[in-house]
C-alpha positions in Angstrom: -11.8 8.1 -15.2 -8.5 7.3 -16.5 -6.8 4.1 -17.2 -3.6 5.1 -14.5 -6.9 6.7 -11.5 -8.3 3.4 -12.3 -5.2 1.6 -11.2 -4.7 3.7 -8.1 -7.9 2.8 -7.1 -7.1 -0.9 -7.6 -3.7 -0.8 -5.8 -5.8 2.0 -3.1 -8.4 -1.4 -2.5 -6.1 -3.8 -2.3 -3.5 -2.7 -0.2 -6.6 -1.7 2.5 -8.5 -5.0 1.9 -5.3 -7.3 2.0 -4.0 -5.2 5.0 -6.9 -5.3 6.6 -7.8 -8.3 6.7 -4.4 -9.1 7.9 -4.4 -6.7 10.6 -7.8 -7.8 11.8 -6.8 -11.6 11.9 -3.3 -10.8 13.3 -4.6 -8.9 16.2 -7.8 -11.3 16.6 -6.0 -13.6 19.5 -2.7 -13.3 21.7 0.4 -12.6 19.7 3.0 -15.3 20.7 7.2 -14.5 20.7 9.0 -14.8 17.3 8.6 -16.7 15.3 5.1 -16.9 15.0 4.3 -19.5 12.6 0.4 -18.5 13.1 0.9 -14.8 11.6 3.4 -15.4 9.1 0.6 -18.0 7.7 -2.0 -15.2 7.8 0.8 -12.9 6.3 1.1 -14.9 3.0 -2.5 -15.5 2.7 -2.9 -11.4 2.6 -0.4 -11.2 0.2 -1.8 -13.7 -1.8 -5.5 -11.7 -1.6 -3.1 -8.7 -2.7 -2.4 -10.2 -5.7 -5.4 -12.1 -6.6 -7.3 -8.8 -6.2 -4.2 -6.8 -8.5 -3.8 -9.6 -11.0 -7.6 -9.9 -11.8 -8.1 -6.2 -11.1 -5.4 -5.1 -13.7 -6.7 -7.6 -16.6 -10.1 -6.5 -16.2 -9.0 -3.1 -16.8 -6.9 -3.2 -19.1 -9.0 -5.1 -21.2 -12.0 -2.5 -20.8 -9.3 0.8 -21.1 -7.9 0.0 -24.9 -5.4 1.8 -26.3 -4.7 3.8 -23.2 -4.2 0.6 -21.3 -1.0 0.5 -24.1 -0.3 4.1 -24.1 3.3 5.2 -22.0 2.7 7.6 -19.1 3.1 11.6 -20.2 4.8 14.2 -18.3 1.9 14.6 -16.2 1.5 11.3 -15.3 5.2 11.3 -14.2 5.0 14.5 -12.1 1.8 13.4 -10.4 3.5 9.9 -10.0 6.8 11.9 -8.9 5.4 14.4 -6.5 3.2 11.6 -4.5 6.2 9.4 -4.0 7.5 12.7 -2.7 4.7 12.8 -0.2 4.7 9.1 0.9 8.7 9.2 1.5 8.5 11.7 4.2 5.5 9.3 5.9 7.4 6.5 5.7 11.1 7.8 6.8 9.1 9.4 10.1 7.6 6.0 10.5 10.7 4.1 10.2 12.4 7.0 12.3 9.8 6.2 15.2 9.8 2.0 14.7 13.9 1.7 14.8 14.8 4.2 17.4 11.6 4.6 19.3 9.9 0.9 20.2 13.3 -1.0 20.3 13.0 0.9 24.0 9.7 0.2 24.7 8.2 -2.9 22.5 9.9 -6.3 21.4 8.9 -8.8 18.9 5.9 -8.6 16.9 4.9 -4.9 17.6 8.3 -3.5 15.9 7.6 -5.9 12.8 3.8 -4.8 12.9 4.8 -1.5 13.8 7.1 -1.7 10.4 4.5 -3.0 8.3 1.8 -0.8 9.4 4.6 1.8 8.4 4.7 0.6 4.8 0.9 0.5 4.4 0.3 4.2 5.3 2.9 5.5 3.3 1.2 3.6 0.4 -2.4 4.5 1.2 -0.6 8.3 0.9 1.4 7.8 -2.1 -2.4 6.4 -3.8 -4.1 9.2 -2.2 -2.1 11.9 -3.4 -2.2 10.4 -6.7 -5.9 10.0 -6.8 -6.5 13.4 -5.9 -4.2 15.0 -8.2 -5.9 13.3 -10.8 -9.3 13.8 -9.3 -8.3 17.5 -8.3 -6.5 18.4 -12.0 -3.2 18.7 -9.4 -0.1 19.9 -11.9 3.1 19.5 -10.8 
């Protein structure tokens, strides 16, 4: 596996684990009005699980990957980098699309900012999926 599939997998993990966990916690009890001391507590504790699990995840690798830990990205690497962010662009932009002219009609509060976030996350979990399986899949651009 290589050094830049090994690092989509690490940003794959923790963007589901510290996600998750948020999610799960946030929707665990009632959601009160803005603002919501409560989530925005749970929110920094994900993100600081997001970067626990990407600073240790990244040092660990790089340490076991060598030279190609040092090594610039190619021409591949760009167009497979490239032609994801492609992909997640369109996820988001409908996302956003259906959070800031949809639910301002129908949800208030917490459900357009989870709505939002939750927007982000998928988009990501595309971007590192199309990446993972063009490098899994020998995908050229």
């Amino acid at each position: 596996m290589s050094y830049r599939e090994k690092l989509a997998w690490l940003m794959l993990g923790a963007l589901v684990v510290s996600f998750g966990v948020y999610f799960a916690v946030a929707y665990s009890g009632s959601i009160e009005g803005l603002p919501n001391l409560r989530l925005l507590a749970v929110y920094a504790g994900a993100m600081a699980l997001q970067l626990v699990i990407l600073g240790v995840g990244r040092l660990y690798i790089g340490r076991t990957s060598g030279k190609e830990a040092r090594a610039k990205p190619d021409e591949r690497d760009r167009a497979i980098a490239n032609r994801a962010g492609r992909r997640a662009y369109y996820v988001m932009m409908a996302g956003l699309v259906f959070t800031g002219v949809y639910l301002p009609f129908v949800e208030a509060g917490w459900h357009i900012v989870h709505a939002a976030l939750l927007t982000y996350v998928i988009a990501e979990v595309v971007r590192y999926w199309a990446v993972l399986s063009a490098y899994r899949k020998g995908w050229h651009a």
